[in-house]
C-alpha positions in Angstrom: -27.2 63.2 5.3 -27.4 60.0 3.0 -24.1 57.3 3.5 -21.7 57.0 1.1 -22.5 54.5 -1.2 -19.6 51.3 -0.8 -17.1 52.1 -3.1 -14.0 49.8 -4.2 -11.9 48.0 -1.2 -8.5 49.9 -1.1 -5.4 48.2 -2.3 -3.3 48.6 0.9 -6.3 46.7 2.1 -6.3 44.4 0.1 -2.3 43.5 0.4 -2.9 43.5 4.0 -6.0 41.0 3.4 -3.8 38.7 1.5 -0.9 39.0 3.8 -2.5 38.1 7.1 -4.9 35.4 5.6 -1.2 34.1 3.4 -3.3 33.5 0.9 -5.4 30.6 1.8 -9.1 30.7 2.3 -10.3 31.8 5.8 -13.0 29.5 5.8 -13.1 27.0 8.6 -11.4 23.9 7.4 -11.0 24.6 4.0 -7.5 26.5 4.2 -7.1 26.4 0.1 -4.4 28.5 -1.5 -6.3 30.6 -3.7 -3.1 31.7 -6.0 -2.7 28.2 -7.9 -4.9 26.0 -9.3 -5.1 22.5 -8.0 -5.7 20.6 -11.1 -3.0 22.4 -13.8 -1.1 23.9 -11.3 -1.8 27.5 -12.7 -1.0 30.0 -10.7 -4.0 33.6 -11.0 -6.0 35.1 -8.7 -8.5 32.8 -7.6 -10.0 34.4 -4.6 -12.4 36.5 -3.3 -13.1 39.8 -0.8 -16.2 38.7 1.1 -17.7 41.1 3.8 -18.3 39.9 6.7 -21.0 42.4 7.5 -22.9 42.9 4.1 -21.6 46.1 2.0 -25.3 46.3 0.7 -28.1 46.5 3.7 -30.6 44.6 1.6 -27.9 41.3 0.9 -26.7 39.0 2.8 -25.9 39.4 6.1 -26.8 43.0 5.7 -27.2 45.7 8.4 -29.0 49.1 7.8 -26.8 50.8 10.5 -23.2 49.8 9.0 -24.1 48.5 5.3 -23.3 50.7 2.5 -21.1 53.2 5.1 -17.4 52.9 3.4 -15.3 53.6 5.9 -16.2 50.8 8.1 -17.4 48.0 5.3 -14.4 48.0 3.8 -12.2 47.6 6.9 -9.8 45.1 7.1 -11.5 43.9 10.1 -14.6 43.2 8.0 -13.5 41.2 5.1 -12.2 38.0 4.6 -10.3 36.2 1.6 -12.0 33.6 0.4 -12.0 31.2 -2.4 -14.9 31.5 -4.9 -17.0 28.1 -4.1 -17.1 29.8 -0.5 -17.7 33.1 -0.9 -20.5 32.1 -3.0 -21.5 29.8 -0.2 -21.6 32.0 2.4 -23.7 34.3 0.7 -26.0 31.8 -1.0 -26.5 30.3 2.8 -26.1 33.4 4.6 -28.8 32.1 7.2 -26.0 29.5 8.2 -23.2 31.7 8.3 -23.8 35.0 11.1 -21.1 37.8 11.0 -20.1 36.6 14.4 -19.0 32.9 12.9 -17.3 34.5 9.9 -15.1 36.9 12.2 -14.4 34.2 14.4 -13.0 31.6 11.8 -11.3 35.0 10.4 -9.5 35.5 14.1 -8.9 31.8 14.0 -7.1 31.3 10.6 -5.2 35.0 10.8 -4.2 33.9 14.5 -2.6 30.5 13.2 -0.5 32.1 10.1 0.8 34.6 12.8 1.9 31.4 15.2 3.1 29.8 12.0 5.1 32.1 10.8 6.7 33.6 13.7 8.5 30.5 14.6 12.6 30.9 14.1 13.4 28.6 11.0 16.2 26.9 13.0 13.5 25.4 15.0 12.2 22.7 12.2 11.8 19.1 14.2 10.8 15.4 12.5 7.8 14.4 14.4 8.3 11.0 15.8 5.2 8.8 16.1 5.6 5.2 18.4 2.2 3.3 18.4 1.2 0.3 19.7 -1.7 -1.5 21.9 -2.1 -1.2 24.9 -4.5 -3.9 26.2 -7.3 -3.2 23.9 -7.0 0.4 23.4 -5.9 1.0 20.0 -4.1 4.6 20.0 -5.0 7.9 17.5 -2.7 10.0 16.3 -2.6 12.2 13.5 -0.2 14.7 12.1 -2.0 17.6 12.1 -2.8 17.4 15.9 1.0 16.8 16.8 2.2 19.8 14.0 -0.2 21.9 16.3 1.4 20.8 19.5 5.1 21.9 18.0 3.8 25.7 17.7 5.0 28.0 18.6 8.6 26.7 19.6 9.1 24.3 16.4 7.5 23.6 13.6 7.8 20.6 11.2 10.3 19.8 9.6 8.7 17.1 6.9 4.8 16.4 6.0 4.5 12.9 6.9 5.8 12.0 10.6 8.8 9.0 11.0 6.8 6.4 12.0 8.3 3.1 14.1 6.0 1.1 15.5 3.8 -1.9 14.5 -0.1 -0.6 13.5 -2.5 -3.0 14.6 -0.4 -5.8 15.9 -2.3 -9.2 16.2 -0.3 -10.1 19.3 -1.6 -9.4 22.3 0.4 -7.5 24.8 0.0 -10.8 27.3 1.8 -12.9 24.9 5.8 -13.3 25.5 6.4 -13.5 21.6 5.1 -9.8 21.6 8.1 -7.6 23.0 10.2 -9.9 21.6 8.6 -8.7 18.2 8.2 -5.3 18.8 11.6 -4.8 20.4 13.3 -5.6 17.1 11.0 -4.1 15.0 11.8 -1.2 16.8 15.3 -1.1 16.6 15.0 -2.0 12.9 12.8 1.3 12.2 15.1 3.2 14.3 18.1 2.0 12.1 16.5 3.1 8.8 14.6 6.0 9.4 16.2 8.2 12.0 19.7 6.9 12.7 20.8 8.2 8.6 19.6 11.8 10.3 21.3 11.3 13.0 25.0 10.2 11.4 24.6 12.8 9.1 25.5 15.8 11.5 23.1 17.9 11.0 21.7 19.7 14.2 18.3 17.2 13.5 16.0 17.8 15.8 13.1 15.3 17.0 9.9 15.4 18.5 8.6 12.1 20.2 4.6 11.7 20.1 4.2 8.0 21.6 1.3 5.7 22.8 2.6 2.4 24.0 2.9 -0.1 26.6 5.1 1.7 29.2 8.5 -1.0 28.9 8.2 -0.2 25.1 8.4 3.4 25.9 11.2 3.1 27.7 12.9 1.5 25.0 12.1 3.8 22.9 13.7 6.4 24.8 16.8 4.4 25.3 17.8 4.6 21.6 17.3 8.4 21.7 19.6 8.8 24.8 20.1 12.1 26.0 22.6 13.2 23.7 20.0 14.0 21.0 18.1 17.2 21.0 14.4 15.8 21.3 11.2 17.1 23.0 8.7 14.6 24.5 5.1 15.1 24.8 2.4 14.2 27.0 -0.8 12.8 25.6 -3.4 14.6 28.4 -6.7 13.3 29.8 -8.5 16.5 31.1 -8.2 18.7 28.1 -7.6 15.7 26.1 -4.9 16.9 23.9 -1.0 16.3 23.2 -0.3 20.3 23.5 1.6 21.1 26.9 -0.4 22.7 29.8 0.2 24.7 32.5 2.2 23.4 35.4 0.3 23.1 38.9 1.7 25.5 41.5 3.3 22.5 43.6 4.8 19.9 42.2 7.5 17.1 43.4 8.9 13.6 42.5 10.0 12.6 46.1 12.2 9.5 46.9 11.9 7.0 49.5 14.5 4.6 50.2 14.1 1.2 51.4 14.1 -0.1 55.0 16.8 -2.7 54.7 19.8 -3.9 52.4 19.3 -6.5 50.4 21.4 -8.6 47.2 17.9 -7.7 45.1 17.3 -4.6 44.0 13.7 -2.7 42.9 12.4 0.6 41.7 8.9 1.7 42.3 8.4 4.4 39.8 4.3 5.5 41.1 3.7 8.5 39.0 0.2 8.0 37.7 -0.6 5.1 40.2 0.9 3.8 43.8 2.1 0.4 43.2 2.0 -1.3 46.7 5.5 -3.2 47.6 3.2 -6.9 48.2 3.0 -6.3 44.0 7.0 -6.3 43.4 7.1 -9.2 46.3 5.0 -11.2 44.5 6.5 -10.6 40.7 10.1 -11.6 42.1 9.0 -14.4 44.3 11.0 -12.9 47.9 10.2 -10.0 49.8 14.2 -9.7 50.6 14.3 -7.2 48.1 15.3 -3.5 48.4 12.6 -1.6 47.1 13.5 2.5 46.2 10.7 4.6 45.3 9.8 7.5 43.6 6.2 9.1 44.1 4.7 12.3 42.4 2.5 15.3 44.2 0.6 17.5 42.1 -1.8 19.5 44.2 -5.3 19.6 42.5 -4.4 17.0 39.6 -5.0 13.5 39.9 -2.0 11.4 39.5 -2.7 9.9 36.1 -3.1 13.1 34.7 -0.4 15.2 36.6 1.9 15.9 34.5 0.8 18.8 32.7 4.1 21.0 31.3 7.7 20.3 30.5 8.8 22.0 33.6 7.7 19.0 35.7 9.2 16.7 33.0 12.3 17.6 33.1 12.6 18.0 37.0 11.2 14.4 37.3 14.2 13.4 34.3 16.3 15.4 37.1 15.5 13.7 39.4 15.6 10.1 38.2 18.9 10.9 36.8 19.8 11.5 40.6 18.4 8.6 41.6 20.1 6.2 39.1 23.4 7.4 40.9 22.2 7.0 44.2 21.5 3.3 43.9 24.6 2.2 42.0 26.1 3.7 44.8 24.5 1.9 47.6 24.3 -1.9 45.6 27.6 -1.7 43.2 27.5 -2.1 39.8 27.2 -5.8 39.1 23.5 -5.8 40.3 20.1 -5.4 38.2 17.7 -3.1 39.1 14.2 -4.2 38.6 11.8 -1.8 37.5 7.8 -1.5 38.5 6.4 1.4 36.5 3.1 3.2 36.5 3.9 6.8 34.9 3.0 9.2 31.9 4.0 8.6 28.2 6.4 11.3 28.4 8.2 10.0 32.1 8.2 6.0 30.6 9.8 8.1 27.6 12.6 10.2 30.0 13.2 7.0 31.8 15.0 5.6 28.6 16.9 8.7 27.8 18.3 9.8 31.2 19.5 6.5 32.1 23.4 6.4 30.7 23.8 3.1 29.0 27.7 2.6 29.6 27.7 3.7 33.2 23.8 2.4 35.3 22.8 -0.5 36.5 21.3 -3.2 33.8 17.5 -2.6 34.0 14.6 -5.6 33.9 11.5 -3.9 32.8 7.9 -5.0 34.2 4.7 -4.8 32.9 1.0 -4.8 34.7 -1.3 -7.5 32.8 -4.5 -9.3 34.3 -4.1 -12.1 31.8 -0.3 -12.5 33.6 -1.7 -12.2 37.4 0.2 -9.3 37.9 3.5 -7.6 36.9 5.7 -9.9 34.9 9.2 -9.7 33.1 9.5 -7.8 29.4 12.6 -5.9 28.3 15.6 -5.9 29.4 18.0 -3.1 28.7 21.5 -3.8 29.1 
């Protein structure tokens, strides 16, 4: 018995079509709304039904076994809304577009609005974006990549991120003029753009994307503090992306305290990298110091790219809190603690907010530099 010639689409269909695509075009990295016209604003129907499997077997993309049969060809799972240039496209240069590239960009775009728009409103959050160079490495960051990195949990809460840091700074990293610099440039940003969010007292939320050297990172989340709802993430080497991975199955930030009692006091922080104690020695001139130390295992990661999901983060946070306590209480308060770090974005980040301003130990912040023969002195925080 002959098929049923392809009659109209259905309009239940065609609402659903409309509701799961939310009206943009399902095209791969188009995304235009196809209600309103760009140029006058107008708002019609500017869209198209395309099949993804040709409703005639002779045109594009057509197949003799399902083309021209209603009941499938006009299935939701078939069609895709399109804007005009693109459906036209597709048709036109059907050799370049298969059935099994249009239903994957149609999976990909319905599967986005669905993350999108399942996200609790409460959950809006400013994205925060600290850059600045590191040696010669001059850090990316867009906000499309960190909007993507919010979802499901938040989503944002402006188009354009708050931005605070210094874009292509001509000073070197080497250069003692350079934290001075960035420092209050820093604080001046902070002032103006988030602290007016902040004094309002509105339940603002922020989430931190950062690339910096690791004492301006700790800065940074110093003028956060913990008393501020904020997420941290983790730019990632192995997928590289800023989205949060899964946790490895064992995990720990151990401690090790130091051997003897001394007037000076360090802190080793190896997270991504073991500094050796001959390094601190060296940067302060003495080996009478106390060193503490704080180490990470990740079984199966390396250590510069351990830190993999905010379950570790906040258990290191945790524990660095702990350890902040722990040393006040064996040295007093009137000492400062000098700090080694080699850690994550996201740690140098927690290192800032955990540590209570009013109530820990002054901290002198180091930083690693060939061009300075070693660690040398940066920021304080007081």
């Amino acid at each position: 018995m002959a098929k049923e010639k392809v009659k109209n689409i259905d309009e239940p269909v065609r609402h659903l079509l409309w509701g799961k695509s939310a009206g943009r075009c399902e095209l791969r990295g188009c995304g235009k709304l196809v209600y309103r016209d760009d140029l006058t604003q107008t708002e019609l129907n500017f869209a198209d039904i395309a099949h993804i499997i040709g409703r005639r077997a002779n045109g594009p993309r057509g197949n003799e076994d399902v083309s021209e049969d209603r009941p499938y060809c006009n299935n939701i799972e078939n069609l895709m809304l399109l804007c005009l240039e693109h459906h036209r496209m597709i048709d036109r240069k059907a050799k370049n577009y298969s059935s099994d590239d249009l239903r994957q960009m149609k999976k990909e775009h319905e599967d986005r609005i669905l993350l999108q728009t399942s996200v609790n409103p409460d959950r809006r959050s400013s994205l925060v974006f600290y850059r600045s160079n590191v040696g010669q490495l001059h850090p990316a960051l867009d906000f499309h990549t960190a909007a993507q990195a919010l979802l499901p949990n938040c989503f944002p809460a402006n188009q354009q991120p708050i931005e605070l840091g210094i874009l292509n700074n001509p000073i070197a990293d080497h250069d003692s003029d350079y934290w001075k610099n960035e420092i209050k440039y820093l604080e001046r940003q902070f002032a103006i753009k988030v602290m007016p969010l902040l004094e309002t007292g509105s339940k603002s939320h922020f989430s931190i994307f950062a690339f910096a050297p690791i004492p301006l990172l700790i800065k940074l989340g110093s003028l956060f503090a913990d008393v501020y709802p904020v997420d941290i993430y983790q730019l990632h080497r192995n997928p590289l992306t800023w989205n949060w991975l899964e946790a490895p199955k064992d995990f720990d930030y151990p401690v090790l305290e130091p051997d003897e009692d001394n007037e000076l006091i360090a802190l080793n922080v190896s997270l991504s990298a073991d500094i050796t104690n001959d390094r601190i020695y060296d940067a302060l001139g003495t080996r009478r110091v106390s060193i503490w130390k704080i180490t990470a295992i990740a079984n199966g990661h390396s250590k510069n790219d351990h830190l993999r999901s905010p379950v570790q983060l906040q258990l290191f946070a945790n524990q660095y809190r702990r350890l902040l306590n722990r040393i006040k209480a064996s040295h007093g308060q009137k000492q400062t603690l000098h700090v080694f770090p080699a850690a994550p974005i996201s740690a140098c980040v927690a290192m800032g907010r955990y540590r209570q301003a009013k109530a820990d130990l002054p901290l002198q912040i180091y930083d690693q530099n060939k061009k300075r023969g070693g660690f040398y002195s940066t920021v304080y925080l007081n």
